[in-house]
C-alpha positions as CSV (number, residue, x, y, z in Angstrom):
1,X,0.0,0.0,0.0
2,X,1.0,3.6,-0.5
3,X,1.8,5.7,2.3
4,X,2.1,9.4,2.6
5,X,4.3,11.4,5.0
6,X,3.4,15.4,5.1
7,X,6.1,17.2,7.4
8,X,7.6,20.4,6.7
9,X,11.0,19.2,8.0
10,X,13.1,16.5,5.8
11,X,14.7,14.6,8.5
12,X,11.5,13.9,9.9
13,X,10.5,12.0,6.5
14,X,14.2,10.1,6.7
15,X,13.8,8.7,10.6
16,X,9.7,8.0,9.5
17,X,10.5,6.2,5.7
18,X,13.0,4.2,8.0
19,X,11.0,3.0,10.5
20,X,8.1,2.1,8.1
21,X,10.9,0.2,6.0
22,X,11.8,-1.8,9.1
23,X,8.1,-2.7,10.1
24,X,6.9,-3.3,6.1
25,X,8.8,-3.8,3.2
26,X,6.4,-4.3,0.7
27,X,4.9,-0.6,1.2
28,X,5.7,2.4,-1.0
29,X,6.9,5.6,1.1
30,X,5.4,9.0,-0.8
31,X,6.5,12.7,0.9
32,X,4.8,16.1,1.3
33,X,6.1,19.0,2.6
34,X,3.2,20.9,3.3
35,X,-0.4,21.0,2.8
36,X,-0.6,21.8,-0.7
37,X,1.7,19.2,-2.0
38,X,-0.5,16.5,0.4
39,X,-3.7,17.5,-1.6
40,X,-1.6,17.3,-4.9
41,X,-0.4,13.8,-4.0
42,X,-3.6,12.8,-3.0
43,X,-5.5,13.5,-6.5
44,X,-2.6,11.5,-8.1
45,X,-2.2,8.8,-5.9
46,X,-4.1,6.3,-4.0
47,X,-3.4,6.4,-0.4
48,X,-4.2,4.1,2.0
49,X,-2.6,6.0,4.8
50,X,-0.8,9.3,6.0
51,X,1.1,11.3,9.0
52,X,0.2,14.4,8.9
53,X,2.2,17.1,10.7
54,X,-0.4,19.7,12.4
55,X,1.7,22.8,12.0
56,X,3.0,23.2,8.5
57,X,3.8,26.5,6.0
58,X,0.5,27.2,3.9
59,X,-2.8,25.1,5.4
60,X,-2.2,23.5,8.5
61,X,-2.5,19.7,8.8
62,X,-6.3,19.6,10.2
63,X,-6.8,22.3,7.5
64,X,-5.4,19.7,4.8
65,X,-6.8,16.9,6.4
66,X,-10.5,18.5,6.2
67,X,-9.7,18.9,2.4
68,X,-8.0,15.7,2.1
69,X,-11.4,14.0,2.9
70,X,-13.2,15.4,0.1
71,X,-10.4,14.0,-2.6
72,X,-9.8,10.7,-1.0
73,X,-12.1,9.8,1.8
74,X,-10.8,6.6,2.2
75,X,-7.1,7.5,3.2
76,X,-6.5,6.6,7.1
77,X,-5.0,10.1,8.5
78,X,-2.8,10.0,11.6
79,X,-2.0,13.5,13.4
80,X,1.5,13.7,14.3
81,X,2.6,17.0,16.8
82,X,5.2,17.6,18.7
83,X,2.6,19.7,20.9
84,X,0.2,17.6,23.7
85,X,-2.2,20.4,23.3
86,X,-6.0,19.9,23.8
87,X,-7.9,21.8,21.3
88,X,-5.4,20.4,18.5
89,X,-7.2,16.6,19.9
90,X,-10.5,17.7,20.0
91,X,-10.4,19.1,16.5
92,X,-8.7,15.7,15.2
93,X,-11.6,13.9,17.1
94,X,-14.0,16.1,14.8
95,X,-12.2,15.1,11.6
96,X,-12.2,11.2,12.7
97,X,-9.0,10.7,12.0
98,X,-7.8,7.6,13.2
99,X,-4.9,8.6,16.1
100,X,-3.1,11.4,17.0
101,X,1.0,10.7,17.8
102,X,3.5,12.0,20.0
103,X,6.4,13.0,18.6
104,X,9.6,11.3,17.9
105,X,7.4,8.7,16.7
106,X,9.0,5.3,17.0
107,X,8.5,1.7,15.7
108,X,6.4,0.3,17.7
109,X,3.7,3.2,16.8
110,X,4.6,3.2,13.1
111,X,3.9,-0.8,13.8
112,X,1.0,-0.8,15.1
113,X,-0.5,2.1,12.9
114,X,0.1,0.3,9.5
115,X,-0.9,-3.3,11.6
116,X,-4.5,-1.3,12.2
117,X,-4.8,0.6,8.6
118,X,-4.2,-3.3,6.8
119,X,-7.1,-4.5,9.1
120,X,-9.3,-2.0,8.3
121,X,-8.6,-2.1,4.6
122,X,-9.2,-5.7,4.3
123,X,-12.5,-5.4,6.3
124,X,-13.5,-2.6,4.0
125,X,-12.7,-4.4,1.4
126,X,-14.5,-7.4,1.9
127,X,-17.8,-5.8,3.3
128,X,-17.6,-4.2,0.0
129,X,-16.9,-7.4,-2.3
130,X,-19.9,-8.9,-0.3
131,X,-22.5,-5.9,-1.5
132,X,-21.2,-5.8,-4.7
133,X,-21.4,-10.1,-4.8
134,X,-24.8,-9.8,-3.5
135,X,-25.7,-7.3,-6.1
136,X,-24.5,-10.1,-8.7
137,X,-26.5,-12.8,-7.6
138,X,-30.1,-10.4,-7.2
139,X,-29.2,-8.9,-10.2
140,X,-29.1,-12.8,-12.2
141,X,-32.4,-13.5,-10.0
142,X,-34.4,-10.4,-11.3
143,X,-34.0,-8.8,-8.0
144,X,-33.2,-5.2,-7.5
145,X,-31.2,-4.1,-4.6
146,X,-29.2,-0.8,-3.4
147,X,-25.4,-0.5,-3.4
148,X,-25.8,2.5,-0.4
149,X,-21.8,3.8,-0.3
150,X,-20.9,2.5,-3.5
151,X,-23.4,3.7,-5.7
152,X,-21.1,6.0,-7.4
153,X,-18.8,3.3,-8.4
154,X,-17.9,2.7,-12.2
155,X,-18.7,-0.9,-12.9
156,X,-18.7,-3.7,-15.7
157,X,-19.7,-7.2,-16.0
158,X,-17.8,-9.5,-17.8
159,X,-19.4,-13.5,-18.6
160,X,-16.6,-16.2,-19.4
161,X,-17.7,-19.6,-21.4
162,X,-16.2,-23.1,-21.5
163,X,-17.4,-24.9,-24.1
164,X,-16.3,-28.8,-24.0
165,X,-15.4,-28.8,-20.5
166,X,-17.3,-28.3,-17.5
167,X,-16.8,-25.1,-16.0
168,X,-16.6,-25.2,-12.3
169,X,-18.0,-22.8,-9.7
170,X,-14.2,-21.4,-8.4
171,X,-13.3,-17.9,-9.8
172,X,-10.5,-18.5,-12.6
173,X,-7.6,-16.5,-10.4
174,X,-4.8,-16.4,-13.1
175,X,-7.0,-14.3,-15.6
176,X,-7.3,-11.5,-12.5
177,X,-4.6,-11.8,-10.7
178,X,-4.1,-8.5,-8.9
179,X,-7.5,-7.1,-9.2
180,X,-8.9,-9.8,-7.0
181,X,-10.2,-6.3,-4.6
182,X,-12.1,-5.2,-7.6
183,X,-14.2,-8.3,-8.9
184,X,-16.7,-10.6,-7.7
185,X,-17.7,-13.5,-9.1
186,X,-20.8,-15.9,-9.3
187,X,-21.4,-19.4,-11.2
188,X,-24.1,-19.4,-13.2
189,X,-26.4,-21.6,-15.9
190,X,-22.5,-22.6,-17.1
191,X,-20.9,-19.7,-17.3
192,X,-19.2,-17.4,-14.8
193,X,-20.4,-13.9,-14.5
194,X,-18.0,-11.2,-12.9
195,X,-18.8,-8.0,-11.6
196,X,-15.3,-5.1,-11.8
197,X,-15.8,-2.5,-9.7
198,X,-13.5,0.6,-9.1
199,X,-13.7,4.4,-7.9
200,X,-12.2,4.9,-10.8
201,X,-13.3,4.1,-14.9
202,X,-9.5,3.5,-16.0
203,X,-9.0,0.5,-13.1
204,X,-11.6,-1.7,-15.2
205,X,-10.9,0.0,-18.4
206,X,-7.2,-1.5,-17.3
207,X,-9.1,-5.1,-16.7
208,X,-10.8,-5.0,-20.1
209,X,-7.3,-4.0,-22.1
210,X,-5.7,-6.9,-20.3
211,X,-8.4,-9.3,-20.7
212,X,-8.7,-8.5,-24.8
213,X,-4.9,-9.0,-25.2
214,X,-4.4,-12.1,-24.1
215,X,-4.7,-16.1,-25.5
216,X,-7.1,-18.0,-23.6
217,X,-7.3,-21.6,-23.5
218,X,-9.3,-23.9,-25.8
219,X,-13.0,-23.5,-25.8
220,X,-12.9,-20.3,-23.4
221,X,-14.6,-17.4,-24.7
222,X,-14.8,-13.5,-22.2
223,X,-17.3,-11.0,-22.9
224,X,-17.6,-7.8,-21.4
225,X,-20.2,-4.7,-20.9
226,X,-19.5,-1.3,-21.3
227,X,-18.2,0.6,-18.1
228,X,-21.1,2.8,-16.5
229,X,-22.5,3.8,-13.3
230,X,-25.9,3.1,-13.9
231,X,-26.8,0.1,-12.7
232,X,-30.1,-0.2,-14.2
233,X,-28.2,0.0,-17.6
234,X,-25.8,-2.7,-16.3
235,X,-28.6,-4.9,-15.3
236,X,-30.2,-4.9,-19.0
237,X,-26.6,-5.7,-20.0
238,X,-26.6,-8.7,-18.1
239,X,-29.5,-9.8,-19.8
240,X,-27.8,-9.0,-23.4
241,X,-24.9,-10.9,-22.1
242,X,-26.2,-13.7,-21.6
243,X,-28.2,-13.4,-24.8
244,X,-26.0,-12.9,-27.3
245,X,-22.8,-14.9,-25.7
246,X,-24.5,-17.8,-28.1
247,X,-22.3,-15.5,-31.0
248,X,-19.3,-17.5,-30.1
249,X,-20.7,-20.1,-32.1
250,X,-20.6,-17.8,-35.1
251,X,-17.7,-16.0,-34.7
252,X,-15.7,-18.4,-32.3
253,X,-14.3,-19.2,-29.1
254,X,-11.2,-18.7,-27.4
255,X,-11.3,-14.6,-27.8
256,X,-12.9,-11.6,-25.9
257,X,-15.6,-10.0,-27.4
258,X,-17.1,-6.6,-26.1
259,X,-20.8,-6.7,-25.8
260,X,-21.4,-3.6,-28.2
261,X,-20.6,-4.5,-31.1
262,X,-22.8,-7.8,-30.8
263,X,-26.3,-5.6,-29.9
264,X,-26.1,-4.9,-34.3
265,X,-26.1,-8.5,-34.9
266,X,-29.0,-10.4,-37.0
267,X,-31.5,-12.0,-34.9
268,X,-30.9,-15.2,-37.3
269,X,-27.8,-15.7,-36.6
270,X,-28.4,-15.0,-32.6
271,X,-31.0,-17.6,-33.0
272,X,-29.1,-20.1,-34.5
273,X,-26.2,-20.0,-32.2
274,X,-28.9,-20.1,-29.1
275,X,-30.3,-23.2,-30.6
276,X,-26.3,-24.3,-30.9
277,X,-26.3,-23.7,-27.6
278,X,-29.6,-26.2,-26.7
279,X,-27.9,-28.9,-28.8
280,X,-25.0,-28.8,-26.7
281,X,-26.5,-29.1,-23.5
282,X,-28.9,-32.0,-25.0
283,X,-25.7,-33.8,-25.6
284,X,-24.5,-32.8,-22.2
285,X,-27.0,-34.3,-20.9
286,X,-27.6,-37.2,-23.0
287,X,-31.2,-36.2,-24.4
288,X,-31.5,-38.0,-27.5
289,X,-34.6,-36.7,-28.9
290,X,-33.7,-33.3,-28.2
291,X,-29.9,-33.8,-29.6
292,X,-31.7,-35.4,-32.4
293,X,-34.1,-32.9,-33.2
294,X,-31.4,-29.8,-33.3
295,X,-29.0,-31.8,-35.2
296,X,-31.4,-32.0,-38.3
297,X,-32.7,-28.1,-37.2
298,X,-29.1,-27.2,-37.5
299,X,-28.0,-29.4,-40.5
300,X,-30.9,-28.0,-42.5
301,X,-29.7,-24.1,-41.8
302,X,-26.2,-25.2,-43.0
303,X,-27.8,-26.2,-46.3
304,X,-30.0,-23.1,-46.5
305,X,-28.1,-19.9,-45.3
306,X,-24.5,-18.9,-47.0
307,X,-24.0,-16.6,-44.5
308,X,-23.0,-19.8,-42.2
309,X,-20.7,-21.1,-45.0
310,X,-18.9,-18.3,-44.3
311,X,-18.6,-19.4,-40.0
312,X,-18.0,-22.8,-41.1
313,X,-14.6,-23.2,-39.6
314,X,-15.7,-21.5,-36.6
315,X,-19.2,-24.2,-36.8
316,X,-17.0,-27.0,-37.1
317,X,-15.0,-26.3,-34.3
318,X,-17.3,-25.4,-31.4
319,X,-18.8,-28.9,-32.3
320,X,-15.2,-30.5,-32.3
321,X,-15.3,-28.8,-29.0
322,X,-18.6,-30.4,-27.9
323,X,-18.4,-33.5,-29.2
324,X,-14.7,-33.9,-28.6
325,X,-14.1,-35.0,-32.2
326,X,-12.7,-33.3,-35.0
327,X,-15.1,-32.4,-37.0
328,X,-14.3,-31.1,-40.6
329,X,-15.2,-27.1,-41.5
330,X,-15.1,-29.2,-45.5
331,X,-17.9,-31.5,-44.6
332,X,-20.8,-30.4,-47.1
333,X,-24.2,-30.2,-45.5
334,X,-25.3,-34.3,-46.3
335,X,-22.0,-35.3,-44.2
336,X,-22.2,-32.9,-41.5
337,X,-26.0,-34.2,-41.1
338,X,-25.1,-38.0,-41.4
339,X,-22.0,-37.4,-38.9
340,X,-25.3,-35.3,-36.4
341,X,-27.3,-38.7,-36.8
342,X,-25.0,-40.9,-35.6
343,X,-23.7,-39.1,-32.7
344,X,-27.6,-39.3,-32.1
345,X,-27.5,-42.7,-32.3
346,X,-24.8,-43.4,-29.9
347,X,-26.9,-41.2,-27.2
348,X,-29.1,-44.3,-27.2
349,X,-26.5,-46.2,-25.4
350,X,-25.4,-46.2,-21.3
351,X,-25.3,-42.6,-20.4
352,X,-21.9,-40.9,-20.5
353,X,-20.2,-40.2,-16.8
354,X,-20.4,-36.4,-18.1
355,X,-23.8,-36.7,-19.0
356,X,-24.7,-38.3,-14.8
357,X,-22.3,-35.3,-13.3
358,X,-24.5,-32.8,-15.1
359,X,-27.8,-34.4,-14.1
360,X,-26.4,-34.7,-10.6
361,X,-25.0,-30.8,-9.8
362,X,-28.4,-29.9,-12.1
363,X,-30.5,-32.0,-9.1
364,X,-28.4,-30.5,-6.2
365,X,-28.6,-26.9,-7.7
366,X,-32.7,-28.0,-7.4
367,X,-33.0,-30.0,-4.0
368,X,-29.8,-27.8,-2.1
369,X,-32.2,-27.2,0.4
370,X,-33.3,-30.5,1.3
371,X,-31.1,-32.5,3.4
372,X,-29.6,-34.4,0.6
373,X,-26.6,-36.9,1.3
374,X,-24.2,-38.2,-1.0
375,X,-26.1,-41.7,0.0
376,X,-29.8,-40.4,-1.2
377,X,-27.5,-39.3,-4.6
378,X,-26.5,-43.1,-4.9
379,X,-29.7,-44.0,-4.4
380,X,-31.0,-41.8,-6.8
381,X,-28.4,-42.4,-9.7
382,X,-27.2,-46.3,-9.1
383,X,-23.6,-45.2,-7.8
384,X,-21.5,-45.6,-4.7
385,X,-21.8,-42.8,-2.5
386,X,-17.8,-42.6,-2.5
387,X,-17.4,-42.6,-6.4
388,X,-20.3,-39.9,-6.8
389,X,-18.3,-37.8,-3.8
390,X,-15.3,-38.5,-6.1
391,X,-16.8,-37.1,-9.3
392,X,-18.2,-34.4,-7.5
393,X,-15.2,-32.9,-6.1
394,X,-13.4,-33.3,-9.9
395,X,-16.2,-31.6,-11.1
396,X,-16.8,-28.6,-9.1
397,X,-13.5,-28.3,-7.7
398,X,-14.9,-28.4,-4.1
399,X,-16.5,-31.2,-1.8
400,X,-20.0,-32.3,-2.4
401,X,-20.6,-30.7,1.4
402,X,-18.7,-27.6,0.6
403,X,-20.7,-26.7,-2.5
404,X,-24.1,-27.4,-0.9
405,X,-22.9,-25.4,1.7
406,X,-21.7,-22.3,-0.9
407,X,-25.3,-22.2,-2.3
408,X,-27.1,-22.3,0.6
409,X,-25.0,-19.4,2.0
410,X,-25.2,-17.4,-1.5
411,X,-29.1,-17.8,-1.2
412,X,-29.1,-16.8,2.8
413,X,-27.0,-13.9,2.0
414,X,-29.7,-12.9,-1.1
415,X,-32.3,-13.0,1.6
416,X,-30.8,-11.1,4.4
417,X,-30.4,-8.4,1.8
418,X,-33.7,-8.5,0.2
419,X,-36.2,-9.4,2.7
420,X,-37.2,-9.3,6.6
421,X,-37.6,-12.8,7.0
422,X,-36.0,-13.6,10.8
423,X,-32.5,-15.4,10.8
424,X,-33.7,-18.2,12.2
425,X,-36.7,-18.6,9.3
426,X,-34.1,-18.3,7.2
427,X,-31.8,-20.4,8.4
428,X,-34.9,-23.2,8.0
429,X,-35.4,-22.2,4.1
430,X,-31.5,-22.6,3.2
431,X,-31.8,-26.2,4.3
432,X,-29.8,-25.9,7.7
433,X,-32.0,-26.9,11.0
434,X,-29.5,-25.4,13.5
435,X,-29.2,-21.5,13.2
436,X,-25.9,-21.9,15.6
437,X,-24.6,-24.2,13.4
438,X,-25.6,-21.5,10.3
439,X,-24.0,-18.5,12.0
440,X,-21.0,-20.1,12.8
441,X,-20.9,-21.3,9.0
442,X,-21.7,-17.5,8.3
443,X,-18.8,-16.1,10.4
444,X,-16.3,-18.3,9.0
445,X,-17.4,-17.4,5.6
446,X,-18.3,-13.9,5.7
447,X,-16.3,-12.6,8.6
448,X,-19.4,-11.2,10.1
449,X,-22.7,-12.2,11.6
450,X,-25.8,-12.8,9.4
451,X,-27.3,-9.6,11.1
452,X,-23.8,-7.9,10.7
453,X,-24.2,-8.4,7.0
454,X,-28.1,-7.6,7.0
455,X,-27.2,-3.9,8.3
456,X,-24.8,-3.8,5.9
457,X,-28.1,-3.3,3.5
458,X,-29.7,-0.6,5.7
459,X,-32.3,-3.3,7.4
């Protein structure tokens, strides 16, 4: 983290930059010699903390610190005087700033100071990746809630794709590494929507540019939204998103695609890569007659539209993709529809383990809040309980207990924020029949108590 020292004498910046080098390495030191260069530095910098000397040429430093507040109200602003006079107290008491030092200040002070600024950041921070989380999940159940502080924020929603894989409910870390503060994720009807959020436009406008030039993997496709603060626009872009990410059939995986430029596209071609879309999760999921059906649907459009001749490498190779064989872009339409009827045909066979995992997280995502053990799951599908644990935890990346637990938490956390049910009626309708046993879950989980969270909301 940055942090500022604002003293009109030089050698009080050496002995202070020293002392905050032998408690923290990792920290950049930044220097102010009066009040006017402390606002500059704090319009061009993000500061998580400063030590602010109260008697200084120009504004003093409660004078700059009252001005500091309005530029960066998040900094943590320490008083340091030389003077153990009252009045200067009560006015830094009136300005909230977090202490006021003695000094020569030494290192047990600087110590303790940054110890208590990195607590409070990281409790800021994820109080705020919690609201804007929650916001995510209302927002992709047609719920509508408040940000309260953060309304102002600049935001943007990006969706990632696997197609060909299962894509499991863990964030995908290497593609944000280092703006993990700044997006939330959720898991979602196959796909993984993200929500960036920043004080600033340029920190996602950063995310996008590094998002767009880089090579992603086989089969994964990024979209993202335009940055705005309007969250009712961002809302109908969600919808969009999740629309017209069926393009990637058309114009192929494996890139990023910003969501603009795909509002102009024809509603043909948007329909034919939604029904692309169906046949893939038919063959997911083993449905024969609905695999069979699309496969002469799309076969058919192959013949009839030249505008899909032109996609056909892209065609071919979402369904080498899906079907995890190559599949020719040269196949004319009578060998692309032959090669469709007998992958039908083999759907009539033993289901595929891929096909079982589906149906199962598709019935757990249905029934998470029924006491469901991995027993009544081998019951239900004619498998051990330990090799249905063991698929499971391939699968979703987590343990069969863990995940039930993550969506029963993500939907207790969408009603504490949207509704006044009690705690312990909600703690009944997320599937758990102790509500110690809940908010201790909770509190490991969220770092605060389910009514800790609710205030969060304003309830």
């Amino acid at each position: 983290m940055k942090i500022l020292v604002i003293d009109d004498e030089p050698l009080i910046h050496i002995s202070i930059e020293k002392l905050i080098q032998a408690c923290s390495k990792e920290d950049e030191v930044l220097h102010a010699y009066n009040g006017h260069e402390m606002l500059k530095m704090l319009e061009e910098h993000e500061i998580a903390m400063a030590y602010v000397d109260i008697k200084m040429p120009g504004p003093s430093g409660l004078e700059a610190i009252k001005l500091g507040k309005e530029i960066s109200p998040d900094t943590r602003y320490y008083i340091m005087t030389g003077f153990n006079e009252f009045e200067y107290a009560k006015q830094a008491v009136k300005l909230k700033v977090e202490d006021y030092l003695m000094k020569p200040l030494d290192k047990k002070t600087i110590q303790e100071t940054i110890t208590a600024v990195r607590l409070q950041q990281y409790l800021a921070g994820e109080r705020r990746k919690n609201l804007f989380r929650t916001w995510l999940e209302s927002a992709l159940n047609g719920r509508n809630i408040g940000l309260g502080e953060y309304k102002g924020y600049f935001c943007g929603l990006l969706m990632i794709t696997v197609d060909g894989e299962n894509l499991v409910s863990d964030p995908i870390p290497a593609l944000f590494q280092g703006y993990e503060d700044h997006v939330v994720s959720v898991f979602s009807d196959n796909s993984l929507k993200l929500l960036c959020f920043s004080e600033k436009g340029e920190g996602i406008q950063e995310i996008y540019r590094t998002l767009s030039a880089r090579t992603f993997a086989e089969g994964m496709t990024c979209f993202g939204t335009s940055v705005t603060r309007d969250m009712e626009n961002l809302r109908e872009d969600l919808g969009n998103l999740e629309e017209l990410s069926c393009l990637r059939v058309i114009k192929g995986t494996g890139r990023f695609y910003y969501l603009s430029p795909l509002l102009d596209e024809e509603e043909e071609k948007v329909e034919f890569g939604r029904r692309c879309l169906k046949w893939q999760e038919a063959w997911k999921s083993g449905d024969y007659n609905s695999f069979s059906s699309l496969s002469s649907w799309i076969g058919k459009k192959m013949e009839e539209k030249e505008w899909i001749g032109r996609s056909r490498k892209n065609i071919a190779s979402f369904f080498s993709l899906v079907l995890k064989t190559p599949v020719s872009e040269n196949m004319d339409p009578k060998e692309l529809k032959n090669f469709l009827e007998q992958k039908s045909r083999s759907l009539l066979s033993s289901p595929s383990e891929d096909s079982r995992i589906n149906s199962m997280i598709r019935f757990i995502e249905e029934h998470y809040r029924e006491d469901i053990s991995a027993a009544d799951l081998s019951e239900r599908f004619g498998l051990s309980a330990s090799y249905i644990s063991s698929l499971l935890k391939t699968a979703l990346g987590v343990r069969y207990s863990d995940y039930v637990a993550g969506l029963r938490l993500n939907h207790a956390k969408e009603l504490l924020a949207t509704t006044h049910m009690t705690v312990k009626d909600i703690t009944v309708e997320c599937g758990w029949y102790s509500q110690s046993y809940f908010t201790k879950l909770f509190i490991e989980r969220e770092g605060c108590t389910p009514v800790e969270y609710r205030k969060s909301f304003g309830k």
